[in-house]
C-alpha positions as CSV (number, residue, x, y, z in Angstrom):
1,X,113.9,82.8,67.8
2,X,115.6,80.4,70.5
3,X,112.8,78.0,70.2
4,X,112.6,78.1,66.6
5,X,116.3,76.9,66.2
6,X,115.6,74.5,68.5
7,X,112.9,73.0,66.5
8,X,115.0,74.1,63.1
9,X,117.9,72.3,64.6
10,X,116.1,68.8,65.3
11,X,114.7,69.3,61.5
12,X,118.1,69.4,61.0
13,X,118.9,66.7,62.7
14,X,117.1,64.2,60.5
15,X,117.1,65.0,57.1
16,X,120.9,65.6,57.3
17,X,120.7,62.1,59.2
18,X,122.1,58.9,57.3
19,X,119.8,58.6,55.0
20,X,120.5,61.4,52.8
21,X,124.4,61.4,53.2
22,X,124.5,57.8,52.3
23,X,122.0,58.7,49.6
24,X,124.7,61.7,48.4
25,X,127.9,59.4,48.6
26,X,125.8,56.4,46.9
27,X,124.6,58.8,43.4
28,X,128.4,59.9,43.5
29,X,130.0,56.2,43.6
30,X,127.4,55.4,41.5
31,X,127.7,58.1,38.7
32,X,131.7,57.4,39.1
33,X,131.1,53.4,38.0
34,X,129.0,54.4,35.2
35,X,131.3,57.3,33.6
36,X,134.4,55.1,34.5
37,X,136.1,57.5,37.2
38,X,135.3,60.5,34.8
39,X,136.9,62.7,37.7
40,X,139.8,60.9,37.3
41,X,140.7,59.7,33.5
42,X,139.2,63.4,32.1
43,X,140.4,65.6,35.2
44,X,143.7,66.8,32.5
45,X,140.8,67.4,29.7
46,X,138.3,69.4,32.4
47,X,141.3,71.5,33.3
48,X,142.7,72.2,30.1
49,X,138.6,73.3,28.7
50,X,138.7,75.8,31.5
51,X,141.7,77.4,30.7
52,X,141.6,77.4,26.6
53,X,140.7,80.2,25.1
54,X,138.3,79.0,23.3
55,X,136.1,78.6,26.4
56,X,137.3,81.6,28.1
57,X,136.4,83.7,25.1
58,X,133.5,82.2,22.9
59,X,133.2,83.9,20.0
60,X,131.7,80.7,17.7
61,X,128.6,82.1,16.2
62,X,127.2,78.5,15.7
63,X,127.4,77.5,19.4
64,X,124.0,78.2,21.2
65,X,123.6,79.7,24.6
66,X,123.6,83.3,26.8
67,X,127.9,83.5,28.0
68,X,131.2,81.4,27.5
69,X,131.8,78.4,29.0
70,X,134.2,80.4,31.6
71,X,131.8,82.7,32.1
72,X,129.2,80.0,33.0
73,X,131.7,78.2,35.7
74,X,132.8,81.3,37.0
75,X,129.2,82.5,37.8
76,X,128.3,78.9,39.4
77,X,131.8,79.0,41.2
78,X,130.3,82.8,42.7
79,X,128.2,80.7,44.2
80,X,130.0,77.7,45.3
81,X,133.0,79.5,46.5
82,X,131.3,81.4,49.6
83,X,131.3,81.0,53.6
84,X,131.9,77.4,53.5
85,X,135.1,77.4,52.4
86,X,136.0,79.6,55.1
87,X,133.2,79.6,58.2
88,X,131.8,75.7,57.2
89,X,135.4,74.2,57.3
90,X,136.1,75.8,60.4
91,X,132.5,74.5,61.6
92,X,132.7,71.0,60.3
93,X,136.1,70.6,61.8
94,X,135.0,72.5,65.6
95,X,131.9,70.1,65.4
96,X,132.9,66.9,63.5
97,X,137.0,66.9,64.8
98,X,139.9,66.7,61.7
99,X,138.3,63.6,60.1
100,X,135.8,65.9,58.9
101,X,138.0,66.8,56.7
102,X,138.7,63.2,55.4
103,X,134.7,62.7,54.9
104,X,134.3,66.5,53.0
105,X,137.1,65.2,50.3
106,X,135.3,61.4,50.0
107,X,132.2,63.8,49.5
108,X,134.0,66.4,47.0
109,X,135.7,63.6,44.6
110,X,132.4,61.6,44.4
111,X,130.7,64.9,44.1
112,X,132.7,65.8,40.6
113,X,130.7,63.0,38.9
114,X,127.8,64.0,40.1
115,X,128.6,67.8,39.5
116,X,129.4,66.7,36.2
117,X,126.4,64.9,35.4
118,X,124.1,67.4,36.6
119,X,125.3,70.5,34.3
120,X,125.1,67.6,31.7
121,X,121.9,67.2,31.9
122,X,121.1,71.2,32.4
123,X,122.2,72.0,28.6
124,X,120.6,68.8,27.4
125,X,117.5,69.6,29.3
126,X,117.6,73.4,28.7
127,X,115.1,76.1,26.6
128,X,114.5,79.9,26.1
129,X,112.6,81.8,28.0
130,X,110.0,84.3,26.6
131,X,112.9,86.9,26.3
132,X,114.7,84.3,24.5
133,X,117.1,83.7,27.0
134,X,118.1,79.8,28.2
135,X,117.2,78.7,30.9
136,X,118.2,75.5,32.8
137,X,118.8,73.3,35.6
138,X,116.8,70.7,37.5
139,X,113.5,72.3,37.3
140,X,113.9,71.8,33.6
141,X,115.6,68.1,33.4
142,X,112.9,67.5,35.7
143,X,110.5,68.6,33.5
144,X,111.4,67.7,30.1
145,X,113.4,63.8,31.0
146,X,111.6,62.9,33.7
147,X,108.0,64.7,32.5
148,X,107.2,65.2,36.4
149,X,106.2,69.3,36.5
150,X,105.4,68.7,40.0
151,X,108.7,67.9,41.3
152,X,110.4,70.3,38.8
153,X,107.8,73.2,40.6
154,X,108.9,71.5,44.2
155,X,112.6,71.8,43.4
156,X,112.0,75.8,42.3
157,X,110.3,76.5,45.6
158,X,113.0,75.2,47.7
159,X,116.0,77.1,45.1
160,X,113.9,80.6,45.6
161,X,113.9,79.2,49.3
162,X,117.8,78.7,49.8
163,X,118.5,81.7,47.3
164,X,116.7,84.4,49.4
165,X,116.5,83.0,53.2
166,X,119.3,80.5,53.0
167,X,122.6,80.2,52.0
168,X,122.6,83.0,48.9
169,X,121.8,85.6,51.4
170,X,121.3,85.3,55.6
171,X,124.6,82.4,55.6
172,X,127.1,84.8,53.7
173,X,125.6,88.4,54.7
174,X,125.8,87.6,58.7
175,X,129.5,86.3,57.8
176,X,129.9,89.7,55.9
177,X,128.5,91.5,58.8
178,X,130.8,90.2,61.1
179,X,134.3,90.7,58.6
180,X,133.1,94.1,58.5
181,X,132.9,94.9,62.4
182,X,136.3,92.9,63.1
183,X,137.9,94.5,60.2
184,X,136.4,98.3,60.7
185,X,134.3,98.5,64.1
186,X,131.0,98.7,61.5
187,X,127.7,98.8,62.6
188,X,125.6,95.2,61.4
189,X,122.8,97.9,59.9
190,X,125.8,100.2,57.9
191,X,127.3,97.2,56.6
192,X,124.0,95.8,55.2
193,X,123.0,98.7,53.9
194,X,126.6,99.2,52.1
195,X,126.6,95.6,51.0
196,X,122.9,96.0,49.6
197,X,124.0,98.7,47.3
198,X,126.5,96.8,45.9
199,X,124.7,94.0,45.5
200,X,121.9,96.1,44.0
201,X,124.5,97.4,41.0
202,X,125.7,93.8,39.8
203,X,122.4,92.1,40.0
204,X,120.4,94.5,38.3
205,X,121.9,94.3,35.3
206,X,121.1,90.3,35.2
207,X,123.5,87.4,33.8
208,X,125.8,89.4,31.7
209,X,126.2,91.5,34.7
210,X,126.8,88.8,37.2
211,X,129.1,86.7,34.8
212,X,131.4,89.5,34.0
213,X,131.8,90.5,37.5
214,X,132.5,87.1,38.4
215,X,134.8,86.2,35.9
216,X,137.0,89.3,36.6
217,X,137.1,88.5,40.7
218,X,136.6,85.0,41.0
219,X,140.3,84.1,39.6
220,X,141.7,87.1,41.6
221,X,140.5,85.8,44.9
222,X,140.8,82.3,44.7
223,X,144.8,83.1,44.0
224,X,144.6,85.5,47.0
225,X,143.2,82.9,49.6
226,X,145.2,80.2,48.0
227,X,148.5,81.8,48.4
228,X,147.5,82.4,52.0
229,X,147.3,79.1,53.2
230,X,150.2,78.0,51.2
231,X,152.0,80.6,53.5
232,X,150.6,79.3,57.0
233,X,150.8,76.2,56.0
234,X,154.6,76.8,54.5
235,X,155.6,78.1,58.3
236,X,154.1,75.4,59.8
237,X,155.5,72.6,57.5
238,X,157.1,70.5,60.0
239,X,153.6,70.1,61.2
240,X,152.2,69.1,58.2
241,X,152.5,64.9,58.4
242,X,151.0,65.1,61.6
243,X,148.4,66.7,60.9
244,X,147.5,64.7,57.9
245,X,147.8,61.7,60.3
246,X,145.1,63.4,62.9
247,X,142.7,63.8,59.7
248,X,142.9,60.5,58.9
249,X,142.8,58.6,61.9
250,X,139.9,60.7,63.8
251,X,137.9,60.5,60.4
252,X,138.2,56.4,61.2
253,X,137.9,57.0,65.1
254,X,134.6,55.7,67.4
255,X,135.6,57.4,70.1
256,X,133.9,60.4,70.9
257,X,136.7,61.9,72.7
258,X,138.5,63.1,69.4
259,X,138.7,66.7,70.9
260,X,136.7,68.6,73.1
261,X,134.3,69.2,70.4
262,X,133.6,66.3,68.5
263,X,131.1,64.6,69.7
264,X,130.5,61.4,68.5
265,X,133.8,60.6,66.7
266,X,133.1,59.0,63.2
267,X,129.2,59.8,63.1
268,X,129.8,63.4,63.6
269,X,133.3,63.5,61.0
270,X,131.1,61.9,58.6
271,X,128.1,64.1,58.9
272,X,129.9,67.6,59.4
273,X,132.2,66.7,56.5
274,X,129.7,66.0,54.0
275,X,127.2,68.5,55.3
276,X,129.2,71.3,55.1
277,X,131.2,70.1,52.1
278,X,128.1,70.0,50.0
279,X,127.4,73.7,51.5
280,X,131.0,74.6,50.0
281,X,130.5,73.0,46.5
282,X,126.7,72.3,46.3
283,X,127.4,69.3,44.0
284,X,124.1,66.7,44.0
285,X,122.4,70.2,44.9
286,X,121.1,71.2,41.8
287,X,122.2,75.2,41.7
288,X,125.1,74.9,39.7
289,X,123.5,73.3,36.5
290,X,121.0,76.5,36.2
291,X,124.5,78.5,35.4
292,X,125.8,75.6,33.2
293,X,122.9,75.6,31.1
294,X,123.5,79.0,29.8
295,X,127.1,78.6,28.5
296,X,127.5,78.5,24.8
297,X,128.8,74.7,24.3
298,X,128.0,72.4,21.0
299,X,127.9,69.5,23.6
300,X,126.6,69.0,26.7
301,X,129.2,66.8,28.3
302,X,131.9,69.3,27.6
303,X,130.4,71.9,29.7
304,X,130.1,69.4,31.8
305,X,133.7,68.6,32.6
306,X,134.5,72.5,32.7
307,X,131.6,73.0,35.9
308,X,133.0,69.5,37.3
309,X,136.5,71.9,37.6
310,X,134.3,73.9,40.1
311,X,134.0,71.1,42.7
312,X,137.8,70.3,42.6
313,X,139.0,74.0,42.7
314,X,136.4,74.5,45.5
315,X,136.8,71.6,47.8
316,X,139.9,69.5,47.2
317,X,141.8,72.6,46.6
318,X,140.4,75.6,48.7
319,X,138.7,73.4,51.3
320,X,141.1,71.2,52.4
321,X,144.0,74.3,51.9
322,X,141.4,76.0,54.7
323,X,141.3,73.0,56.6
324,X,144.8,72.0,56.7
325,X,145.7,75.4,58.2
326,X,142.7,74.9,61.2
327,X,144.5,71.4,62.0
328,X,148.3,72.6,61.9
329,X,147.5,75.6,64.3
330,X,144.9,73.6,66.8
331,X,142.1,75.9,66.8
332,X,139.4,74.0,65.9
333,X,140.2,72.4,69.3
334,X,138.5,75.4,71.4
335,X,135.8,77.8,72.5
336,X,136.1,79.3,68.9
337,X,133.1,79.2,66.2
338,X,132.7,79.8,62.4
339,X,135.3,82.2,60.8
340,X,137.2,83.0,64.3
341,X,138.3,79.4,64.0
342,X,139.9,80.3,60.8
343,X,141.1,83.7,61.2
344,X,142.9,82.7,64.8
345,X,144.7,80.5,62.5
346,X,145.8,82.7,60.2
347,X,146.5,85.4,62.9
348,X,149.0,82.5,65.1
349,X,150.8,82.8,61.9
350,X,151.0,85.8,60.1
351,X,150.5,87.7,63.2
352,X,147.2,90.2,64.2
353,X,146.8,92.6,61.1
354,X,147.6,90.3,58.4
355,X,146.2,87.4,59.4
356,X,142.9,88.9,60.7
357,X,142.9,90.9,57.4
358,X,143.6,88.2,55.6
359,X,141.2,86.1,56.3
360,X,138.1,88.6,56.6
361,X,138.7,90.6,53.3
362,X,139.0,86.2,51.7
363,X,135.3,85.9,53.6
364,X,133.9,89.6,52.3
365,X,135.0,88.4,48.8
366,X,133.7,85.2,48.8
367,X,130.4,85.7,50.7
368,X,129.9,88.7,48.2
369,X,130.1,86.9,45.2
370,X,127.8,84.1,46.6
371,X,125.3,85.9,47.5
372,X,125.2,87.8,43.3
373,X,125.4,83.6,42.3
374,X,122.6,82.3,44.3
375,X,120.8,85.6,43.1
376,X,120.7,84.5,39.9
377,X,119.9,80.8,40.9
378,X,116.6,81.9,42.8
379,X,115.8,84.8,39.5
380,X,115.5,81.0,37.0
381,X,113.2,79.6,39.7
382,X,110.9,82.2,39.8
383,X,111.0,82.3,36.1
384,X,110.5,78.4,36.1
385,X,107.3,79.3,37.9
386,X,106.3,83.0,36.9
387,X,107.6,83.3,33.9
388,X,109.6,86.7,32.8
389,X,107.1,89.7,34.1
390,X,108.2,89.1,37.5
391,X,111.7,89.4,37.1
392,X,112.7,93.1,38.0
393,X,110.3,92.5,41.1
394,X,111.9,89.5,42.0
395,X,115.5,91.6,42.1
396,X,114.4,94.5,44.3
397,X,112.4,92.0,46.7
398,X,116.2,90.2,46.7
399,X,117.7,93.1,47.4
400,X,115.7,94.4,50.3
401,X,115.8,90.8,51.8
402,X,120.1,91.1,52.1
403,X,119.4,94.2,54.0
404,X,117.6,92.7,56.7
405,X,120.1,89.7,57.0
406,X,121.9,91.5,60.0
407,X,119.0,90.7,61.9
408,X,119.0,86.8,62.6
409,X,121.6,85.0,64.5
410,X,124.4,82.6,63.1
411,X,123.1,79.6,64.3
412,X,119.7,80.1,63.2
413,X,120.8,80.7,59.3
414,X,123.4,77.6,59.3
415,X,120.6,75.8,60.7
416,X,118.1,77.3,58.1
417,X,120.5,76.7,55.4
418,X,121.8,73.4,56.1
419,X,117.9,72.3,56.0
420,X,116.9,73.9,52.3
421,X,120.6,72.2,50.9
422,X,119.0,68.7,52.0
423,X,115.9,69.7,50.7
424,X,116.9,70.7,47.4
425,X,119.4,68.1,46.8
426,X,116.2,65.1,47.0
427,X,114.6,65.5,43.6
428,X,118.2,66.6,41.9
429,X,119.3,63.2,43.2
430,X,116.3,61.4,42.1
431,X,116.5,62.8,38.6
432,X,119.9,62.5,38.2
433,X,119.2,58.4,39.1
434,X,116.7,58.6,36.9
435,X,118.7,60.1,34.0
436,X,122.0,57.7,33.9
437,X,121.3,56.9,30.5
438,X,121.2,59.9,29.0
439,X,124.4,61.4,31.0
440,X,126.5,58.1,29.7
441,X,125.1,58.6,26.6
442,X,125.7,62.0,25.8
443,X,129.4,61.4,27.2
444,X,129.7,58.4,24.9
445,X,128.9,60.9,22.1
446,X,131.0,63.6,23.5
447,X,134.0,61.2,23.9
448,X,133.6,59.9,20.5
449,X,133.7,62.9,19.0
450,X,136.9,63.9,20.7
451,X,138.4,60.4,19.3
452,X,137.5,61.4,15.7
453,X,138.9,65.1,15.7
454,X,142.3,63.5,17.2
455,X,142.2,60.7,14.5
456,X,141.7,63.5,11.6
457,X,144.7,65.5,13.1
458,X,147.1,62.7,13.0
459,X,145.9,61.9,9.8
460,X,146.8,65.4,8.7
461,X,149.8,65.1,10.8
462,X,151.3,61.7,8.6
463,X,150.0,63.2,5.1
464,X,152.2,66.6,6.2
């Protein structure tokens, strides 16, 4: 297993080299120029689609799809809101230094655009399975705009890939395992097995199963993580413009003596930070847009703007929150790894039971939920590929493969997963190049029609 990181590791090494980051950052700026700072000028109108009840509970007959809008950016946000915002910030600040930090929210607010214009482009793009059911995401806007089947098949592989041996399972399941042992002295084998079970009863029941769950507890614990870093970081206010200060000038430093840690100054800030930023909110990856293309929506660009909410609640908000509290305390600065970074953090603050609690039952939460969202991601691949027959198969075989996660080491998976997140996000990126037009296009008509329902109202409002 040793040698096989080692070879994993310089794998690793090159495909998250330069290339691909500058690759990432470059779609981003250049989606942002072509939709006009979407992220910016409609980040009131994203937030007020999430939380209107007209998303949150679709009842419009005429509007096509499998689950609300909500419901759709609440099962990609199960996915997206996992171990990264918990064990990678604490990684990409350990390895990278505080300007990691600086480099993961570059990443995130080019990353709305481009999380934007992939879910676009997954209801444009999308179709019904032989059950009936849509179906969507890259594989298919592969597919059906750029009419290349072989990449659409390549991009499948590599989703069942990172779904079952990546970051939907070995990533969150060895975080789990470790929560669980800190938390209650439990056995790695007992607290698969438990954790199997539970996956077993929400993912059996397919999407309506996995959205409901995850609309119920995705709100829930995103409030409950949030409100603990506004507490450490509250105690520790004094602390808090020189921290910000640290961020930004090691994210700008060459030296590689930012901390004992960091390596090689800006190289590693910049890699760690976008690395393990697009681990947190998987934008340019591709996995969000297969839940996106299920929600019920007239227009493509409005579900859209509600999954590019995802990237801003996961990242700029949850990310940094975890981040901010790593930097104020100093223990990213240390013999620490992964989620003991984070919980010591927590625990200087809030003392040993709340702050270890805190922090592990945050990581059981969101590792749980990830791992029932890239289920489902992994489930459209193999029904990309398969078709519908295989589908029950497909979820025991998931099942049985979260019970062996205990077995494989924490560097290995993060190694493993890091590698299939580059992978992945290749062809996503290439199609979404390839597809500008449409995505300004369909915002154009999105946009337009927004301009005409306000123009009717005040009309209404001046004949009133």
């Amino acid at each position: 297993m040793e040698k096989l990181t080692k070879i994993l590791d310089i794998i690793d090494g090159y495909i998250w080299g330069a290339p691909l980051l500058v690759v990432l950052l470059s779609v981003g700026l250049f989606l942002t120029l072509n939709l006009k700072f979407i992220q910016v000028s409609k980040l009131a109108l994203c937030l007020k689609l999430v939380f209107s009840p007209k998303v949150n509970k679709d009842t419009d007959p005429t509007k096509q799809g499998e689950i609300s809008g909500f419901a759709a950016l609440c099962t990609a946000l199960a996915s997206t809101i996992g171990t990264g915002n918990i064990v990678g910030v604490a990684t990409a600040v350990h390895m990278g230094g505080p300007g990691a930090l600086f480099w993961m929210f570059v990443a995130a607010f080019f990353g709305m655009a481009t999380k934007y214009a992939e879910c676009l482009l997954a209801v444009k793009y999308r179709e019904r399975d032989e059950n009936g059911k849509y179906r969507g995401g890259p594989m298919y806007y592969i597919k059906n705009g750029m009419h290349c089947k072989s990449l659409a098949a390549v991009f499948a592989v590599l989703t069942i890939g990172a779904g079952c041996f990546g970051i939907g399972t070995y990533c969150q399941i060895n975080s789990m395992v470790d929560a669980n042992r800190i938390m209650f002295g439990m056995e790695p084998v007992a607290s698969c097995a438990i954790i199997s079970v539970f996956v077993g009863l929400v993912t059996l029941g397919g999407l309506k199963s996995i959205s409901n769950f995850s609309s119920k507890l995705i709100p829930i614990m995103a409030v409950f993580y949030i409100v603990g870093c506004l507490f450490v970081i509250a105690l520790n206010i004094q602390s808090v413009p020189a921290a910000i200060v640290t961020i930004i000038e090691s994210a700008f430093n060459f030296d590689a003596c930012v901390g004992a840690a960091s390596g090689m100054g800006i190289l590693m800030a910049l890699r760690f930070g976008v690395a393990r930023g697009i681990f947190s909110n998987e934008a340019g990856l591709g996995s969000a847009p297969i839940a996106a293309a299920t929600a019920k929506t007239h227009f493509a660009a409005e579900q859209g703007l509600v999954n590019m909410s995802g990237t801003f609640f996961d990242t700029i908000i949850i990310c940094m929150l975890t981040g901010l509290t790593i930097v104020l305390t100093n223990t990213w600065n240390g013999d620490l790894n992964g989620a003991a970074i984070t919980s010591e953090a927590f625990r200087q603050t809030l003392g040993d039971s709340w702050g270890i609690y805190m922090v592990n039952i945050g990581l059981l939460l969101f590792a749980f939920t990830t791992v029932i969202g890239w289920n489902y991601y992994a489930e459209s691949s193999v029904v990309y590929l398969f078709g519908t027959r295989y589908i029950y198969v497909y979820r025991v075989i998931y099942i049985l493969i979260v019970a062996s996660a205990a077995f494989m080491t924490l560097e290995f998976v993060w190694i493993l997963s890091d590698i299939l997140n580059g992978l992945m996000a290749i062809p996503n990126l290439i199609a979404l190049f390839v597809l500008r037009k449409d995505i300004v296009h369909e915002t154009k008509f999105y946009l337009a029609h927004l301009l005409k329902q306000a123009q009717k109202k005040k009309a209404k409002e001046v004949q009133a």
